[in-house]
Residue, then its C-alpha position, 0 to 999 in steps of 0.5 A: x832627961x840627961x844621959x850620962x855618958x863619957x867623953x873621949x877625954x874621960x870626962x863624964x858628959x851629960x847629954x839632953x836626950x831632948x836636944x839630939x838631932x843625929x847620931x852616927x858612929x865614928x873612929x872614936x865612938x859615937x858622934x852625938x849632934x845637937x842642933x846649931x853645929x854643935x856635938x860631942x864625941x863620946x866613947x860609948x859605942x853607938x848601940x849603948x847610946x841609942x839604948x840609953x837615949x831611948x830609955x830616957x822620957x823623950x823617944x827618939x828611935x822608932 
């Protein structure tokens, strides 16, 4: 499932809630990785990107 939510550039993102290795919070709003290095900034703080990413069909906070 995709999570739509907005870079710091203000351009809508959609993320695959499948492919999130880690998240954390930084100076900008929330750092989303995904594997191989890869990740995207988004200005969502950290708790609306966890209740998102929990909403969608793959569970990822316990």
């Amino acid at each position: 499932m995709y999570v739509k939510l907005t870079s710091v550039d203000r351009v809508i993102t959609a993320i695959n809630a499948a492919q999130v290795t880690f998240i954390s919070p930084v100076t900008d709003g929330t750092r989303i990785r995904f594997g191989e290095g890869r990740s995207v900034t988004v200005i969502e703080p950290l708790e609306e990107v966890i209740d998102k990413l929990s909403r969608s069909e793959h569970v990822l906070v316990d």
